[in-house]
N, C-alpha and C positions, 0 to 999 in steps of 0.2 A: 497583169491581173492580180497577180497573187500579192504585190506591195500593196495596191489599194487598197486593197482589204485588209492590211495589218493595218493602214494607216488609220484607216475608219474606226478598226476595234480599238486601236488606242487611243482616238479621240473621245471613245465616247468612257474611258473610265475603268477601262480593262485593267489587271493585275500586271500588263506590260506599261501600261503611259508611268511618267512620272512627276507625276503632279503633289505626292508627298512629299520628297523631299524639297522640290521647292516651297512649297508652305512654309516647312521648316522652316529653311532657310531663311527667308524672309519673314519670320518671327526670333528669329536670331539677332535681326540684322534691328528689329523696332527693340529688343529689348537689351542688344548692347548701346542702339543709338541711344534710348532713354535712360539707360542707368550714366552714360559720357554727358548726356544733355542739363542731368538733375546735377552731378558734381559740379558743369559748367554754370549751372545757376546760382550755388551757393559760392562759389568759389569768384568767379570773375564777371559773368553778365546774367542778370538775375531775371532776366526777358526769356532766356532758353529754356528756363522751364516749361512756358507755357511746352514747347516741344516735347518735352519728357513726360509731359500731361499727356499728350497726344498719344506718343509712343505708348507709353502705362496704359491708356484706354485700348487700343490696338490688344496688346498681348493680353490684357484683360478679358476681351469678348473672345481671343483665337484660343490662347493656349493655357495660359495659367491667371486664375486668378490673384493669389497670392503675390506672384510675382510682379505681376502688371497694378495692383492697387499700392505696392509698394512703391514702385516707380513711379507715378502719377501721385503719389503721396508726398514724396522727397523732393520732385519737380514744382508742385503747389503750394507745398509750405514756404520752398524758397522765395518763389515768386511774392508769394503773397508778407513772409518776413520783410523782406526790400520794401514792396509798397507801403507797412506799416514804419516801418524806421524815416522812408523819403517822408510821411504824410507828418509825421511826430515832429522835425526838424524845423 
C-alpha cells in the first residue's frame, strides 16, 4: 500500500518525481544538437540547418531565448546563404 501511494504522489508533480532534470536534459540535447547542425550547414551540408532551425525554435519557447534565436539564426542564414549562391549560379 505504502509504494502506491509514493508512486501516485510522484506522478502527479510532487518535489520527489523527477521530471526537471529530464526537461533539462533534453534542452541540452536540442541546443547542442542545433548549435553541431548550424556548423554542419555552413560547413558541409547546408539542408541541416533547416534542423538547427528546429532545434533553435525548441530552446527558444523551453529555455532560453537568446540562445535558441541564435541557433535558429546561424542555422537559417546558412540555409538560406546556399540557396542564394545555388539560385545566382
Amino acid at each position: 500500500m505504502g509504494s502506491s501511494d509514493s508512486g501516485a504522489a510522484m506522478a502527479d508533480g510532487s518535489p520527489l518525481s523527477d521530471s526537471g532534470s529530464g526537461e533539462d536534459r533534453n534542452m541540452r540535447r536540442y541546443m547542442w544538437g542545433g548549435i553541431i547542425a548550424a556548423l554542419i550547414s555552413w560547413l558541409i551540408v547546408p539542408v541541416v540547418g533547416l534542423v538547427a532551425v528546429y532545434c533553435g525554435w525548441v530552446v527558444y519557447q523551453h529555455k532560453d531565448r537568446l540562445q535558441g534565436g541564435l541557433i535558429a539564426g546561424v542555422g537559417g542564414v546558412g540555409v538560406l546563404t546556399w540557396v542564394v549562391y545555388l539560385l545566382t549560379m
